[in-house]
C-alpha positions as CSV (number, residue, x, y, z in Angstrom):
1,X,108.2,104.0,103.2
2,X,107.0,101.7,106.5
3,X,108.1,102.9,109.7
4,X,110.3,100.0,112.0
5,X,111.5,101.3,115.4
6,X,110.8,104.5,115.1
7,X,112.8,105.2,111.4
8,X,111.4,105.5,108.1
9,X,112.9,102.3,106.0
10,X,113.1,102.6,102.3
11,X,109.8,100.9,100.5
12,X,111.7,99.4,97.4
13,X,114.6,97.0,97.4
14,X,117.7,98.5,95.8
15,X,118.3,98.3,92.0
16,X,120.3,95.2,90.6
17,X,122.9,95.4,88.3
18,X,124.0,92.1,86.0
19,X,127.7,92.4,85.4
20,X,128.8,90.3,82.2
21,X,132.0,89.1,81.2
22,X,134.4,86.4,80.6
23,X,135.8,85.5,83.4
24,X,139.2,85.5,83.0
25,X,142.2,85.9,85.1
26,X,142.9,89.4,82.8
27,X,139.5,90.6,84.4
28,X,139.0,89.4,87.7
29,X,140.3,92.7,88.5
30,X,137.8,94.9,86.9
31,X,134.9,92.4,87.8
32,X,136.3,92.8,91.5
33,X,136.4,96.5,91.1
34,X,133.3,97.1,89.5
35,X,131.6,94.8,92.1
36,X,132.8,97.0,94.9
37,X,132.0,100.2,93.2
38,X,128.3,99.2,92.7
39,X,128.1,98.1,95.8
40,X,129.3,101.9,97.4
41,X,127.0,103.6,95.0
42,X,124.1,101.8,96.5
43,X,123.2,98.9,93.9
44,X,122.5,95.4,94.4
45,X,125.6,93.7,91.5
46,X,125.1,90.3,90.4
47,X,128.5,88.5,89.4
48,X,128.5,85.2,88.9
49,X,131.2,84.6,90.9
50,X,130.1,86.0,94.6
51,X,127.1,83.7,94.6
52,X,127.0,80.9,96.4
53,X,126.3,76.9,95.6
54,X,123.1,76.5,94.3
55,X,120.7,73.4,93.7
56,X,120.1,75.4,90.1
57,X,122.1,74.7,87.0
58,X,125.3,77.6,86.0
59,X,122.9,78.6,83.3
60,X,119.4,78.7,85.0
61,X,120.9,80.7,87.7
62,X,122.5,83.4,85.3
63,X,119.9,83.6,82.6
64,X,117.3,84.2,85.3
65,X,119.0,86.8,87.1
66,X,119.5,88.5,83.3
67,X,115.5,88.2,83.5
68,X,115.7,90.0,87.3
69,X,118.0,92.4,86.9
70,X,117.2,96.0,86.3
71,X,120.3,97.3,84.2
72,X,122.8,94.5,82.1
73,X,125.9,95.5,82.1
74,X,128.8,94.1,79.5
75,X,132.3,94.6,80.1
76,X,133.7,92.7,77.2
77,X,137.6,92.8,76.4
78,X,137.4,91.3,72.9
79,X,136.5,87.9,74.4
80,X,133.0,86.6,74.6
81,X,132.0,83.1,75.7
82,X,129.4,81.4,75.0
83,X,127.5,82.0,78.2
84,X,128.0,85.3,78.0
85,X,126.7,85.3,74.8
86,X,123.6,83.9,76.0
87,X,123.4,86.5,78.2
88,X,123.8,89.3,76.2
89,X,121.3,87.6,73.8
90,X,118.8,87.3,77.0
91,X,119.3,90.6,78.3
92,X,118.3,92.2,74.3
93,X,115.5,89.7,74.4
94,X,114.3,91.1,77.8
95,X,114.6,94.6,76.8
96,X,116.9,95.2,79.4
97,X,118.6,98.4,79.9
98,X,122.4,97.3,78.5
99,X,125.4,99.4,79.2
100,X,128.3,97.7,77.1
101,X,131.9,98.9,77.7
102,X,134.3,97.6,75.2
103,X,137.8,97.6,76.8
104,X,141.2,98.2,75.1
105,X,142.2,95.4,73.1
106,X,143.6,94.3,69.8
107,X,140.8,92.7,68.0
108,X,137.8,91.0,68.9
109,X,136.4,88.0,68.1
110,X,134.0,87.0,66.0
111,X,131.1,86.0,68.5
112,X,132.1,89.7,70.3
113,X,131.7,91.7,67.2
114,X,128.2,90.2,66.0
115,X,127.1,90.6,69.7
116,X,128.4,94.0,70.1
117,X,126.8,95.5,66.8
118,X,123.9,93.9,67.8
119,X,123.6,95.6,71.2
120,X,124.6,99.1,69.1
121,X,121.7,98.9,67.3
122,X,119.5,99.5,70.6
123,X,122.2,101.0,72.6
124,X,124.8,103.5,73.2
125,X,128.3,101.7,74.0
126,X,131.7,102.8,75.0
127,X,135.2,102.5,74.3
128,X,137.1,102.2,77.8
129,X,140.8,102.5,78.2
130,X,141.3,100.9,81.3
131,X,139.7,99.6,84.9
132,X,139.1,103.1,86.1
133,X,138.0,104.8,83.1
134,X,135.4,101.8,83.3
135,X,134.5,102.4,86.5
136,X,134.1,106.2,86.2
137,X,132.1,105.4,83.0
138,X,129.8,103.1,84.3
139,X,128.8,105.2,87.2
140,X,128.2,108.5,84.7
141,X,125.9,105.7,82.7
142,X,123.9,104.6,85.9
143,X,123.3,108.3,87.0
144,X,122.1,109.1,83.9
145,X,119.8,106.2,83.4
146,X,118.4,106.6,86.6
147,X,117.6,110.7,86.0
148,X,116.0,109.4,82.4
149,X,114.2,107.3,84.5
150,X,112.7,109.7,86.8
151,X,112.1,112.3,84.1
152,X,110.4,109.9,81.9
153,X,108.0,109.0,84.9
154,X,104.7,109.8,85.1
């Protein structure tokens, strides 16, 4: 910690969570919501849609900040673009920490069940039923990658 005016400051930047999904007018919602719940519990989110312009490409900006990030999170409803694709792709590359929440939904698509058993093979992933069952979810997932994390340390 450095000391400024008197009060001890925190030495590391808060960690930043990637949120992936379609975005679609079904989930603007739940990216909205899980946005703001980050935010309160003290993480830095990354949705594409709260940045601003940039002189970068869509997908440089994304794919990097998959490369950044310290936990992926995919939220997928049975929809999955090809962006997020890539990301999801990316973020296994990486070794990221994934947590994927499947919502409710009929049946997914193709590209969505090839991804998701992919990401099973390295990672736990939960069923949600709806936008607060997600959001009480991802937070239990968070705590207790962050208490794996400080058990595992040396």
């Amino acid at each position: 910690m450095s000391i400024v005016n008197s009060r001890l400051v925190p030495a590391e930047a808060p960690p930043s969570v990637f949120v992936s999904s379609v975005m679609s007018a079904e989930l603007r919602d739940t990216r909205k919501a899980v946005f703001d719940r980050l935010t309160k519990s003290g993480f830095v989110p990354w949705l594409f849609e709260f940045t601003p312009a940039s002189e970068e490409s869509a997908e440089d900006a994304y794919l990097q900040k998959v490369n950044q990030c310290d936990v992926f999170v995919w939220i997928t409803n049975g929809v999955t673009t090809e962006p997020v694709a890539a990301e999801v792709r990316e973020a296994l590359r990486a070794r990221k920490d994934v947590l994927a929440f499947r919502l409710a939904q009929s049946s997914p698509d193709i590209l969505t069940q090839e991804l998701f058993k992919g990401v099973q093979k390295r990672h736990k992933t939960m069923d949600v039923h709806d936008e607060r069952d997600l959001e009480e979810a991802l937070e239990a997932a968070l705590r207790d990658l962050s208490i794996r994390k400080l058990r595992a340390a040396p």
